[in-house]
C-alpha positions as CSV (number, residue, x, y, z in Angstrom):
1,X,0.0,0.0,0.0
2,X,1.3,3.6,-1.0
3,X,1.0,5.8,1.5
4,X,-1.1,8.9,1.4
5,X,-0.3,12.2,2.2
6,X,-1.6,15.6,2.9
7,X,-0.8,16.8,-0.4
8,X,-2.7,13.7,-2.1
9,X,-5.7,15.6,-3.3
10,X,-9.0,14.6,-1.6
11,X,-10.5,13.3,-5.2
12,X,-7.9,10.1,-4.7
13,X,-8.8,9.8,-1.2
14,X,-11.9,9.4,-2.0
15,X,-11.3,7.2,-5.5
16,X,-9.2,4.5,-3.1
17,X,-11.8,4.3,-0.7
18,X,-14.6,3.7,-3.0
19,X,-12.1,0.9,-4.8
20,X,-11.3,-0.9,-1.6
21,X,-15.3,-1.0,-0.9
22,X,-16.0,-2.1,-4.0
23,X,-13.7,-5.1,-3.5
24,X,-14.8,-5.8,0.1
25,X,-18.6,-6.0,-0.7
26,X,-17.8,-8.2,-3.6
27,X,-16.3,-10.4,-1.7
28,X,-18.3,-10.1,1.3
29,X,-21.0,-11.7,-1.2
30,X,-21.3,-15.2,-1.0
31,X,-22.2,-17.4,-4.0
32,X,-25.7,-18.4,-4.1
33,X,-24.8,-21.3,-6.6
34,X,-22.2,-23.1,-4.3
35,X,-22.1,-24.7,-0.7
36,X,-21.1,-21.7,2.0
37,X,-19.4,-22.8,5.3
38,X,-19.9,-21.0,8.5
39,X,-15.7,-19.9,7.9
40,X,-16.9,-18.7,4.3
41,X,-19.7,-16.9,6.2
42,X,-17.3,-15.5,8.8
43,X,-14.7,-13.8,6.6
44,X,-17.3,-12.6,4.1
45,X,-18.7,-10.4,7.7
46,X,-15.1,-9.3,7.9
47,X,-15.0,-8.0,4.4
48,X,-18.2,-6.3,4.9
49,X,-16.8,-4.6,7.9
50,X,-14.1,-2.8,5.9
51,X,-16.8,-2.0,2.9
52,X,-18.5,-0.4,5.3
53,X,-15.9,1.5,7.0
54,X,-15.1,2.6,3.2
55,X,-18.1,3.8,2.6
56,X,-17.9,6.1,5.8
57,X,-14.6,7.4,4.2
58,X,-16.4,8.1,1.2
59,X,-19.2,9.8,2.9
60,X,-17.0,12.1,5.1
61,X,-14.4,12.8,2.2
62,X,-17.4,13.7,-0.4
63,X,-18.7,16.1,2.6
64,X,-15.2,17.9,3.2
65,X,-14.7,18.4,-0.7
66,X,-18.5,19.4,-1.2
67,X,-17.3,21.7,1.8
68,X,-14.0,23.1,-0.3
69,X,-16.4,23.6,-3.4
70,X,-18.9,25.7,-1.5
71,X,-15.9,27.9,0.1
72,X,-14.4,28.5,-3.2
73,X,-17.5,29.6,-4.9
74,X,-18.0,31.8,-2.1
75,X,-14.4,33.1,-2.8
76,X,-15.0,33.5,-6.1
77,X,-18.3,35.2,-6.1
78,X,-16.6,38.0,-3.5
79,X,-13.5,38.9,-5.9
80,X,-16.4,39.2,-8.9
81,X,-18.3,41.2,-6.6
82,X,-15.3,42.8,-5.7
83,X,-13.7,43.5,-9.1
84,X,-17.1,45.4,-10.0
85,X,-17.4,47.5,-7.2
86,X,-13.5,48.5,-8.6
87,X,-14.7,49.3,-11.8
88,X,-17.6,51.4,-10.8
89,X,-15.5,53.3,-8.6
90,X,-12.6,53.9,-10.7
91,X,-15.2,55.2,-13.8
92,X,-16.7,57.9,-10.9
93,X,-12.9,58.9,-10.5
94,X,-12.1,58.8,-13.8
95,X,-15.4,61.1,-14.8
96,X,-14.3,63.4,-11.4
97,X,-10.7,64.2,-13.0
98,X,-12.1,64.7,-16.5
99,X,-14.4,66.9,-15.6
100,X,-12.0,68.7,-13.1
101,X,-9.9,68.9,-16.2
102,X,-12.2,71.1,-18.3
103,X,-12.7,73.4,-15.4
104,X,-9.8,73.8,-14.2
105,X,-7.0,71.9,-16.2
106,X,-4.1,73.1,-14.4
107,X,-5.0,71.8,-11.2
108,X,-6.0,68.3,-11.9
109,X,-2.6,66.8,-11.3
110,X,-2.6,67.9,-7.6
111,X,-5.9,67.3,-6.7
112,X,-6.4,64.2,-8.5
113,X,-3.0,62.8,-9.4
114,X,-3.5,59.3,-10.2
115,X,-3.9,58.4,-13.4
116,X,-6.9,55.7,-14.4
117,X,-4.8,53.6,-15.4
118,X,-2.2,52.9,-12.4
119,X,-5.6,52.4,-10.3
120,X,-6.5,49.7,-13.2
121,X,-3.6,48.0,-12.5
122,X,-3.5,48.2,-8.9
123,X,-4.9,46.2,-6.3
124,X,-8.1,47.1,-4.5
125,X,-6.4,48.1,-1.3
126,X,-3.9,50.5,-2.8
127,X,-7.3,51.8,-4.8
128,X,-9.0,52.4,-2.0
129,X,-6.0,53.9,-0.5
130,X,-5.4,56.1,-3.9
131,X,-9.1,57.1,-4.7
132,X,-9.5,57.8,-0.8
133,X,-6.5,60.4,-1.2
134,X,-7.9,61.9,-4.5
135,X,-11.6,62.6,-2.9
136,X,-10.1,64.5,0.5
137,X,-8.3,66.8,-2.3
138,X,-11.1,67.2,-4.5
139,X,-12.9,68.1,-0.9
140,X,-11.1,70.3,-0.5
141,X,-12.3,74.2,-0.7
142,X,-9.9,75.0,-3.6
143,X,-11.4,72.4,-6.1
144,X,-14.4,73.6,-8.2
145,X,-17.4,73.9,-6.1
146,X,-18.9,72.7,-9.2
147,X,-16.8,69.6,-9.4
148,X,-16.8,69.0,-6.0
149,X,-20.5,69.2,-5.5
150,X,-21.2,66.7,-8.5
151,X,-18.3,63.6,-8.1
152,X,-17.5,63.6,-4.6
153,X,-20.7,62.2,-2.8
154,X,-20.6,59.4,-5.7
155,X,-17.5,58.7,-5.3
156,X,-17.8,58.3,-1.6
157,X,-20.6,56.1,-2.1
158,X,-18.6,53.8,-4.3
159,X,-16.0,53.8,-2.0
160,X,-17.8,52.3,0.7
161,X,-19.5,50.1,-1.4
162,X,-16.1,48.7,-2.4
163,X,-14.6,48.6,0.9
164,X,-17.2,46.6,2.4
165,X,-16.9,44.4,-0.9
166,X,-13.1,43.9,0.2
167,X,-14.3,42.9,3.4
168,X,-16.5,40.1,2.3
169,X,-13.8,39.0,0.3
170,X,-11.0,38.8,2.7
171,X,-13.4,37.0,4.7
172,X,-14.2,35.0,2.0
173,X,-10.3,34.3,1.9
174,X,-9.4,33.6,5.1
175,X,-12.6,31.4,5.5
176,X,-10.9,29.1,2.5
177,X,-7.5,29.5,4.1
178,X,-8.7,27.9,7.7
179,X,-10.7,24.8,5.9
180,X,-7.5,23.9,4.2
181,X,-5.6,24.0,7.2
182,X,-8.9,21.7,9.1
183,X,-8.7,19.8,5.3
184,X,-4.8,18.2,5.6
185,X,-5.9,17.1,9.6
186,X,-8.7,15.5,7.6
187,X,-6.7,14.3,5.4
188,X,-4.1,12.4,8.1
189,X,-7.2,11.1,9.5
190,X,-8.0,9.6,6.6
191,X,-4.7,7.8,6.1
192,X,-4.9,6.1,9.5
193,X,-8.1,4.6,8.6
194,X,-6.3,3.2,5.1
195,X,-3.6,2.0,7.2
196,X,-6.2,0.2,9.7
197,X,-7.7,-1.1,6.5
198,X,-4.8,-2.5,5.4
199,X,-3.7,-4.8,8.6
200,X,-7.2,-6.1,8.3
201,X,-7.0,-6.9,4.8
202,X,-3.5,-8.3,5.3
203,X,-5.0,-10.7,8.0
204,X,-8.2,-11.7,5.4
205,X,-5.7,-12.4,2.3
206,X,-2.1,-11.5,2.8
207,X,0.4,-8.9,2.3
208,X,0.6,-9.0,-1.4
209,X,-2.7,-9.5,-2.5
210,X,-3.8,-7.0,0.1
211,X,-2.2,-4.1,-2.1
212,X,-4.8,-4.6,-4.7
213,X,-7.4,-3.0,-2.6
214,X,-5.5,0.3,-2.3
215,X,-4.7,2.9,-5.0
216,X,-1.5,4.3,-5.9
217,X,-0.8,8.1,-5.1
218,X,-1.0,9.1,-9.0
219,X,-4.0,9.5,-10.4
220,X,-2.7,8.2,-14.2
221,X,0.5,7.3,-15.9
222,X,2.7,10.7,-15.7
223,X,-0.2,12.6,-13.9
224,X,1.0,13.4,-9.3
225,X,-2.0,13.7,-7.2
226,X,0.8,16.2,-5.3
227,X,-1.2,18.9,-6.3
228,X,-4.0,21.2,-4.2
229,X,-7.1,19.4,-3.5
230,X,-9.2,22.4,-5.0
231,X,-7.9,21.1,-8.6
232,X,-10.0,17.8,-8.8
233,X,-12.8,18.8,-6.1
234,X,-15.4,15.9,-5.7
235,X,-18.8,16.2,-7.2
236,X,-20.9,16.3,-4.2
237,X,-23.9,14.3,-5.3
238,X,-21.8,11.4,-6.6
239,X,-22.4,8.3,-4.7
């Protein structure tokens, strides 16, 4: 048996548990064409023990990754949500400069010095940090009273709408972060129960043959499962 480690991705966890069931109910069936001894009877009960404690690993593996897939899309939906709220903000501050430009052009680089496209390229922290800058300028009572009146309450309001947006996502992030860390404890778990599986199996039919209930730890010829467990996430409503 190959061990299995915390960087074997939770879709093979699950795949070599499922196969080691598979094999142990098959052979905790008993023919119903030939004569059964109460010995046959006996070890086809011990068989059915480990299916059963295989199924359990499937069970509690397919809830972890259904787990991982539900954090993700939660991460996922807060950087959208996040990446909009940028967008929005950075067209109010790009309308704010352009129209402080056409009233009063020779200003615009000190009230509003950042340029649209450094805050397109920038992350939304230094953003917030940048357009938060800009609007205490444009507050200010040299800017346009014109200008100021018309940009700076939207942009404010965009502002806050994208800080709270960063919020949810760095939630979002560090709520992903802490399952992986709870995931590779999980995953530990999951080998000692393999390893108990094994020393029953090697009891029921030996050492050698007790390997061809357990997986290797690569998915296919040329492909390491030592990858993240978010690449091959399990389909939650498999069986």
């Amino acid at each position: 048996m190959q061990k299995f480690t915390t960087s074997t991705s939770l879709a093979q966890y699950r795949k070599d548990a499922r196969h080691r069931g598979a094999m142990c109910r098959a052979m905790a069936t008993l023919p119903d064409d030939e004569p059964v001894t109460d010995a046959d009877r006996e070890r086809a009960a011990k068989f059915a023990v480990v299916a059963e404690r295989s199924q359990r690993s499937v069970d509690a593996i397919t809830a972890r990754a259904a787990d991982v897939q539900r954090a993700d899309d939660i991460l996922t939906d807060a950087k959208a949500l996040e990446t909009v709220t940028k967008l929005r903000t950075n067209e109010a501050y790009e309308q704010a400069r352009l129209d402080l430009a056409a009233a009063a052009a020779e200003i615009v680089r000190t009230i509003l010095p950042t340029a649209p496209n450094v805050l397109n390229k920038s992350g939304i922290k230094r953003v917030i940090a940048l357009i938060d800058e800009g609007v205490a300028n444009l507050s200010q009572p040299d800017a346009p009273e014109s200008v100021r009146t018309a940009h700076v309450p939207v942009i404010e309001r965009h502002l806050a709408r994208m800080r709270q947006a960063d919020l949810v996502e760095d939630r979002a992030s560090s709520a992903l972060s802490a399952l992986k860390a709870s995931i590779a404890l999980f995953k530990a778990g999951q080998q000692r129960e393999r390893e108990i599986d094994y020393g029953k199996l090697v009891e029921l039919v030996g050492k050698v043959d007790a390997d061809a209930y357990f997986l290797p730890s690569r998915r296919d010829r040329g492909s390491s499962v030592e990858d993240d467990e978010d690449e091959d996430v399990v389909d939650p409503a498999a069986g």
